[in-house]
C-alpha positions in Angstrom: 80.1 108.7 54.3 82.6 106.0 54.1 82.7 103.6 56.6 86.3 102.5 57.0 88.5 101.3 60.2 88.2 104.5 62.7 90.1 104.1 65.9 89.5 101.5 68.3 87.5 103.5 70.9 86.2 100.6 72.5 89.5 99.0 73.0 90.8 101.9 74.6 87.7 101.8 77.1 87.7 98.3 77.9 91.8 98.4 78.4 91.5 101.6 80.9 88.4 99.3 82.5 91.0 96.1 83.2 93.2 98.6 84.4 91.1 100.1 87.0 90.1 96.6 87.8 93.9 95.5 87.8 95.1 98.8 89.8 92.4 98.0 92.5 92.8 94.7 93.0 96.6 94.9 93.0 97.2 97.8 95.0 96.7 98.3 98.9 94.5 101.4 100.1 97.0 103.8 101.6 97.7 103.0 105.7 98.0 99.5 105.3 100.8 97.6 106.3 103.0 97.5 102.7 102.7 101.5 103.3 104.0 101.1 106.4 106.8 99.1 106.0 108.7 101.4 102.8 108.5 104.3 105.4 111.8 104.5 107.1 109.8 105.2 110.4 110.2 103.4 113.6 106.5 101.6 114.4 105.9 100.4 117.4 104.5 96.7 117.5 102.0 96.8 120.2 104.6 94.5 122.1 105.9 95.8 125.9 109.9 95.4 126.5 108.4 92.2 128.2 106.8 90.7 125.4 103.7 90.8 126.1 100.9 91.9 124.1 99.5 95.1 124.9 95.6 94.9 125.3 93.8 98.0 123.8 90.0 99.0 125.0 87.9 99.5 122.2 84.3 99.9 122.8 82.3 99.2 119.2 79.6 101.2 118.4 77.7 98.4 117.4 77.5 95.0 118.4 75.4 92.1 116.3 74.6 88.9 118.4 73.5 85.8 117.8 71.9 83.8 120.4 71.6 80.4 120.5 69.8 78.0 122.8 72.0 74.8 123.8 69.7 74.3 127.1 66.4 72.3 127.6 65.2 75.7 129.3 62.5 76.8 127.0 62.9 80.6 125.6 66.7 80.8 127.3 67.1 82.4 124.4 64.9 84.9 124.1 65.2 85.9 127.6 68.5 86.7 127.0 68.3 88.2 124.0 65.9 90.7 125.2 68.2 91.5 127.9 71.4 92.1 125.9 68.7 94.5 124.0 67.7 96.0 126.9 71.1 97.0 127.8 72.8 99.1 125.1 74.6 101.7 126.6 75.3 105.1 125.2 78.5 104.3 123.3 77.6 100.5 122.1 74.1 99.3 120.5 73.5 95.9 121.2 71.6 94.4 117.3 70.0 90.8 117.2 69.5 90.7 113.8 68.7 87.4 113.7 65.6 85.5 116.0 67.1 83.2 118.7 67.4 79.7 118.0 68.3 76.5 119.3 72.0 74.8 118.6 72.1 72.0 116.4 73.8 69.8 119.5 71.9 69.8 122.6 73.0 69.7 125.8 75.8 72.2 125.9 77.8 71.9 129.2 79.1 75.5 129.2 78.1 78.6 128.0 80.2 79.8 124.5 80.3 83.1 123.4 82.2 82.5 120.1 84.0 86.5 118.1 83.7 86.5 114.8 86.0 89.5 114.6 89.8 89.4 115.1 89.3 91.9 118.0 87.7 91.0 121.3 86.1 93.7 122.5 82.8 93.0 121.3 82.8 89.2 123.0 83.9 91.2 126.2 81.1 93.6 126.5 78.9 90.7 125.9 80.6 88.5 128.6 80.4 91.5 131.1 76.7 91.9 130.2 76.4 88.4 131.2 78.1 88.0 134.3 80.8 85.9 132.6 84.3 85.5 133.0 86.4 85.9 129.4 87.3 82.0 129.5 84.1 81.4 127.4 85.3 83.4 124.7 86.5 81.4 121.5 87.5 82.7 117.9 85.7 82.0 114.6 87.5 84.4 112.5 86.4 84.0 108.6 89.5 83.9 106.1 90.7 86.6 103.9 88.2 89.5 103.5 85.1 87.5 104.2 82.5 90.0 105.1 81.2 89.1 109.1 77.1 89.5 109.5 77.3 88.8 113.0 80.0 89.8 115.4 79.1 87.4 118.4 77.3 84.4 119.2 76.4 83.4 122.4 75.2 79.8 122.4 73.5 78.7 125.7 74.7 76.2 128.5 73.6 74.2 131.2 75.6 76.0 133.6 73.1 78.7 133.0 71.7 77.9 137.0 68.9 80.1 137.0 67.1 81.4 134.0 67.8 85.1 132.7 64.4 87.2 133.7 
């Protein structure tokens, strides 16, 4: 056999492989919000005629806490880890996949519970668990389409009176 130029079979494979990569990186999955705004479709905005944002319940099946110790109670932590454990309902598991800790800064005056999603639901059921009231809640929301590991934090205060048995 002669071995001359054939055609350029692996060109054509790694062009159709940048153009999966391209297509997939350039192109939204269908539902999202480009989608929605080339349909001719009235949407509603989750605004009332008042303004005001309307607050949707969403219980998570899943919930992964953090808990972190800002007290000089020792085992705070724990303790209230192993309640939030202790109370998963039927629709929403409570995960610690991480051991409780202490903060880096001790004393904290208040308790924190700090959502790491955009939606607060999860930070709610938490506070509820607690006995809290939803002032303690705070945002840390990663950037972009960082993947989230943990969906709450609680970090400890002294305004935890009496220890969690």
């Amino acid at each position: 056999m002669v071995a001359g130029r054939g055609f350029p079979w692996r060109w054509v494979i790694a062009g159709m492989a940048v153009a999966v990569i391209v297509m997939t990186v350039l192109v939204p999955p269908p539902g999202t919000v480009q989608d929605v705004e080339s349909t001719d479709e009235t949407v509603e905005t989750g605004f009332t005629e008042e303004n005001e944002p309307v607050i949707e319940v969403c219980v998570p099946d899943t919930i992964r806490v953090m808990v972190l110790n800002g007290t000089s109670i020792d085992g705070l932590a724990t303790r209230t880890q192993r309640q939030l454990l202790g109370s998963s309902a039927d629709s929403t598991v409570i995960l610690a996949p991480l051991d409780p800790s202490n903060t880096d800064i001790k004393p904290y005056e208040e308790t924190i519970i700090i959502s790491h999603l955009a939606d607060i639901s999860a930070a709610r059921i938490i506070t509820d668990i607690l006995g809290r009231s939803e002032d303690c809640i705070v945002w840390e929301v990663p950037v972009g389409n960082t993947p989230v590991f943990i969906d709450v934090t609680i970090c400890l205060g002294e305004d935890e009176v009496s220890p969690i048995e």
